[in-house]
N, C-alpha and C positions, 0 to 999 in steps of 0.2 A: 732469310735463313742461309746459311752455309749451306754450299750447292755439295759440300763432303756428306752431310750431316742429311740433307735432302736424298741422295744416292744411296745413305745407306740404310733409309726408310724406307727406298723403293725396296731396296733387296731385300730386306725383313719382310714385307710385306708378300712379294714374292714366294720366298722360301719358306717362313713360320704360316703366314695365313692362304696361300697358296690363290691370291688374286691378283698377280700381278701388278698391272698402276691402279688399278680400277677401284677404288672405295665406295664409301657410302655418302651421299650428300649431305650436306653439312652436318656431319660428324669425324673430329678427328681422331679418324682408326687409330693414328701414329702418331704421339707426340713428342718431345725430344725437351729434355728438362737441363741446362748448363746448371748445376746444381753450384760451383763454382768459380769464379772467373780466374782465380792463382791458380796457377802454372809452373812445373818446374822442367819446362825445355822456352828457348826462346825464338820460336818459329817466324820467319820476315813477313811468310800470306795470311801470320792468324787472323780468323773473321775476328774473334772475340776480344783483341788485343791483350790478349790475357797476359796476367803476369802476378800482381798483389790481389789479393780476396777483398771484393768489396762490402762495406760496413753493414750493408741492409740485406744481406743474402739472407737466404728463407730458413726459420730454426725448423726444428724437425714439427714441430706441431704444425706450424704455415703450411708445410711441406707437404705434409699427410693430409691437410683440408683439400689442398688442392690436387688432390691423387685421386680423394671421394668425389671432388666433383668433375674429373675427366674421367670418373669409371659411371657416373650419373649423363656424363654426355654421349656414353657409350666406345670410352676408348679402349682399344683392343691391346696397345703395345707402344709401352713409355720406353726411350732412349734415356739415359742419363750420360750427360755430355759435360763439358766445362769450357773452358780449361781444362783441367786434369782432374775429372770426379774421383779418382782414387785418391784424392789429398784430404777429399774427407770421405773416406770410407767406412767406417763404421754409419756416418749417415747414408749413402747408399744400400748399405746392409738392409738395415731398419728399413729405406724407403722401396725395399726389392719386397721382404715381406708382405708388407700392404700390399702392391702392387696383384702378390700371388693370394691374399684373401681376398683379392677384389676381382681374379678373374682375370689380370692385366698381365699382357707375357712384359718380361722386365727383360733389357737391353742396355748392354754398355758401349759406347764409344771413347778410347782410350788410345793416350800413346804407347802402350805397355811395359812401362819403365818401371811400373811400380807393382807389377804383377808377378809374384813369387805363388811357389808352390803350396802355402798357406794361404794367399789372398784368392788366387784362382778356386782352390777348394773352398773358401768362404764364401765366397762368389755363387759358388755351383748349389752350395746346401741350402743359401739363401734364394734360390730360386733364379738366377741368372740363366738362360739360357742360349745367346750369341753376343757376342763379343767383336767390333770392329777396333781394328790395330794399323795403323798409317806406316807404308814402310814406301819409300818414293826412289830410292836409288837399289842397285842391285850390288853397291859395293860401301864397306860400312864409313871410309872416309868422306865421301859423299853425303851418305846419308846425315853422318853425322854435322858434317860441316853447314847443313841446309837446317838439319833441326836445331842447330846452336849448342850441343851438350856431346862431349863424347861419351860414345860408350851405347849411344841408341841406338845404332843397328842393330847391335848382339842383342840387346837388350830386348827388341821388340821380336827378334826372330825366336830367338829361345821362349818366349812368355808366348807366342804363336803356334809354336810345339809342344811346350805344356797344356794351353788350354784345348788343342788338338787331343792330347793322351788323357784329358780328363774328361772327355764326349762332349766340349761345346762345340758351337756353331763358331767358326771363325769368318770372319770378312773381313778383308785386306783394303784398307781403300788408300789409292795413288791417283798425283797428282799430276797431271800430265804437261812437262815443262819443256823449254827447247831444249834445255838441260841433259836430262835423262828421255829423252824422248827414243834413242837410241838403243838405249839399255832396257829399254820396259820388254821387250821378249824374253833377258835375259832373267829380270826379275820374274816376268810369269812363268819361267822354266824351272825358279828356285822354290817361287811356291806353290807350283804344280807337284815338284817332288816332294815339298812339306805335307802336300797332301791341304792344303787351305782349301775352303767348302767353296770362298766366292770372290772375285777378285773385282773392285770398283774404279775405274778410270772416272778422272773429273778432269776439271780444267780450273785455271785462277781466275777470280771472281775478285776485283777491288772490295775491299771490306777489310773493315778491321787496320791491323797494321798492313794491312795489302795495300791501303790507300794511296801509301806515300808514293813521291815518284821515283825515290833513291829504290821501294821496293818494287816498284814496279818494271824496273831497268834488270833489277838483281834477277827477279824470275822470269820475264820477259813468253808472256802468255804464246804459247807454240801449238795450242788445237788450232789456228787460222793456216798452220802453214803442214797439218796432219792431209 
């Protein structure tokens, strides 16, 4: 699993079910559903190589079997992940509902490019209750330049502020590089004053397009020298 994706189950787990790392034996409290694999940012460390939706992804019927039987194994709190689950959002919708007849707190993991003030509010009515959003530089050339797409600073800082002013749970999770290793005080000084609920440092983890060696030079893993 994505050691992003892992961190920001700890933190849900943490903050919504208030137990810390500590679960129950063999039962996954927390499970994390890449509803997805298309993508519209082009990330060098994605676990998921994400990029085009692949052909066998789960129709909303598959999708909802397998909700009933993670609420039958006793799961507390689905992530939906992708790639970019907001590329099919109305299935998220749908699969937040079940999640809330079944008892399940329902969670997104998102780059928040696609999060306008009608999706956050559909988000919220459908039962969403936190939200993680990847913001890794403190300056938007940067950020953008890393995430491949301009325009994704603003983009995830403003949909971070919104889903603040609409009472979710926001969690910020950053990637800790030689890069901005520098800068991450200044980042946690920005979303201290956004007022963000939780903020996740990780580290790069080969996976995905992380594997290559051109990307492994490009991000050049800096928790060894923290």
């Amino acid at each position: 699993m994505d050691i992003k994706l892992k961190l920001f189950e700890l933190a849900l787990r943490q903050k919504i079910l208030g137990k810390g790392i500590k679960g129950k034996s063999f039962t996954p409290q927390i499970a994390s559903y890449a509803v997805t694999r298309k993508c519209n940012l082009n990330c060098p460390h994605c676990h998921a190589n994400a990029g085009k939706s692949e052909p066998d992804e789960l129709s909303l019927r598959e999708a909802a079997r397998a909700i009933y039987e993670m609420a039958d194994l006793g799961t507390e709190v689905i992530i939906f992940s992708g790639g970019e689950p907001l590329i099919r959002k109305n299935f998220v919708l749908k699969l937040t509902e079940y999640c809330n007849d079944l008892g399940i707190i329902p969670a997104i993991l998102t780059n928040g490019t696609l999060l306008n003030g009608k999706t956050i509010e559909e988000l919220k009515d459908a039962g969403i209750l936190a939200i993680g959003i990847p913001l890794d530089f403190a300056t938007p050339q940067r950020h953008d330049n890393f995430r491949g797409v301009f325009g994704t600073f603003n983009k995830a800082v403003k949909a971070i502020k919104a889903c603040l002013n609409a009472g979710l749970m926001v969690i910020v999770t950053t990637m800790v590089l030689s890069d901005n290793f520098e800068e991450i005080p200044r980042l946690i000084d920005l979303l201290a004053n956004i007022g963000v609920d939780q903020i996740v440092l990780y580290d790069f983890i080969q996976t995905g397009r992380g594997k290559t060696s051109a990307t492994s030079q490009l991000i050049n893993i800096s928790m060894a020298g923290c």
